[in-house]
C-alpha atoms as one frame of an Amber mdcrd trajectory, in Angstrom:
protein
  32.443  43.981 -18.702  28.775  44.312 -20.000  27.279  40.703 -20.957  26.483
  40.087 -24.423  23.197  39.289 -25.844  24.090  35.400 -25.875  25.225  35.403
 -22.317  22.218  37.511 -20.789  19.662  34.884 -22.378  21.696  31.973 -20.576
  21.699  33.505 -17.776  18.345  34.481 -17.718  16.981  30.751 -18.818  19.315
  29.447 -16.255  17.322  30.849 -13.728  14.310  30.852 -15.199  15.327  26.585
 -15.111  16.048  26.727 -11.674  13.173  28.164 -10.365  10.622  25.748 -12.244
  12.900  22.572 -10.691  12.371  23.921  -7.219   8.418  24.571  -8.036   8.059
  20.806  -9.494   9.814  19.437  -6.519   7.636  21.736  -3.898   4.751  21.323
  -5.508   2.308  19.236  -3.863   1.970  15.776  -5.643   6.200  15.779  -4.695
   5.602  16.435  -1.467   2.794  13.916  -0.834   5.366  11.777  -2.478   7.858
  12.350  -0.297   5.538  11.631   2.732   4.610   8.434   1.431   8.401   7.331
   0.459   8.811   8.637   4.163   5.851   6.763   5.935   6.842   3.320   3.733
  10.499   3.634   5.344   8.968   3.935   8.266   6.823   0.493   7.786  10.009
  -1.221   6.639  11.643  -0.248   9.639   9.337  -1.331  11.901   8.220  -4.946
  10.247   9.844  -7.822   8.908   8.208  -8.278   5.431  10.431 -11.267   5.141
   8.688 -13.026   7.829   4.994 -11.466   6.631   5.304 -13.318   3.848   6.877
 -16.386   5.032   3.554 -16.677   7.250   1.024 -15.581   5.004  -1.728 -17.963
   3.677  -2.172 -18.786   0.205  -3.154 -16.342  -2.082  -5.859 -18.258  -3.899
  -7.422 -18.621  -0.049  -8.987 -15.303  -0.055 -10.783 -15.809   3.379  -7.574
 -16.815   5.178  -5.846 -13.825   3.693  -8.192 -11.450   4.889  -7.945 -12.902
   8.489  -3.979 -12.907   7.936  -4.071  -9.722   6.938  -6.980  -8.590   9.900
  -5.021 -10.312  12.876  -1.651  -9.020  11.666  -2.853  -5.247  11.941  -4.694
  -6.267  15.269  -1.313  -7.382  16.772   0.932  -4.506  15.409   2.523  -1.262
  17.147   0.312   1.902  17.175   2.960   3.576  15.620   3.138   1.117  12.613
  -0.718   1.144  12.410  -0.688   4.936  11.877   2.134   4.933   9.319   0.163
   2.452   7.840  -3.153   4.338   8.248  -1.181   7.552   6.826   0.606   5.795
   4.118  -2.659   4.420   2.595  -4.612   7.861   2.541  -1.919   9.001   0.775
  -1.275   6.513  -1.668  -5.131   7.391  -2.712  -4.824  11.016  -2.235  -1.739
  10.418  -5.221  -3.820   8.188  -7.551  -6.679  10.753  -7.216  -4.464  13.313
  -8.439  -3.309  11.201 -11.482  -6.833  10.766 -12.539  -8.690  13.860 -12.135
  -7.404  16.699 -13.971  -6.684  20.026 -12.706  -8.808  22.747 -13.132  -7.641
  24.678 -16.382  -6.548  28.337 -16.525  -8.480  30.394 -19.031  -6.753  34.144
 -19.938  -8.937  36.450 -20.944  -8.781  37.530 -24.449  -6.629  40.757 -24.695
């Protein structure tokens, strides 16, 4: 049975749909995304932010919070200093992307 008109264009859209979706969620501000979402599970994992910030100094004491803060990755796991390490490049690597634009396309004039 040959599709109508109607039907053809849904079904063409429909996968014309899909196949944006899967771009937007390869592309690769979703996948640095994922990483990070990945490396911060990771961190919760591994440390007790419960107890981080039952120990942690004062906020308005800036100079004991750095030293918290400089001791705490001192004493940590290498692993957790990594996904740390990891987890703040990319954090920057996403805010860099949010702020600087991507290069526009220009089409030649037909």
């Amino acid at each position: 049975m040959p599709l109508t008109n109607e039907q053809l264009k849904k079904k063409i859209m429909h996968r014309i749909y899909t196949v944006y979706v899967i771009r937007k969620l390869l592309s690769v501000k979703a996948l640095r995304l994922y990483g990070l979402i990945l490396l911060a599970g990771i961190g919760l994992a591994k440390v007790s932010v419960k107890n981080v910030l039952a120990n942690m100094p004062d906020m308005a004491d800036v100079s004991a919070l750095g030293t918290f803060y400089w001791t705490a990755i001192q004493n940590t796991e290498f692993a957790v200093k990594i996904a740390i390490l990891y987890a703040f490049g990319v954090l920057l690597w996403l805010i860099r992307d949010i702020f600087v634009r991507a290069p526009q396309t220009r089409y030649a004039a037909s």
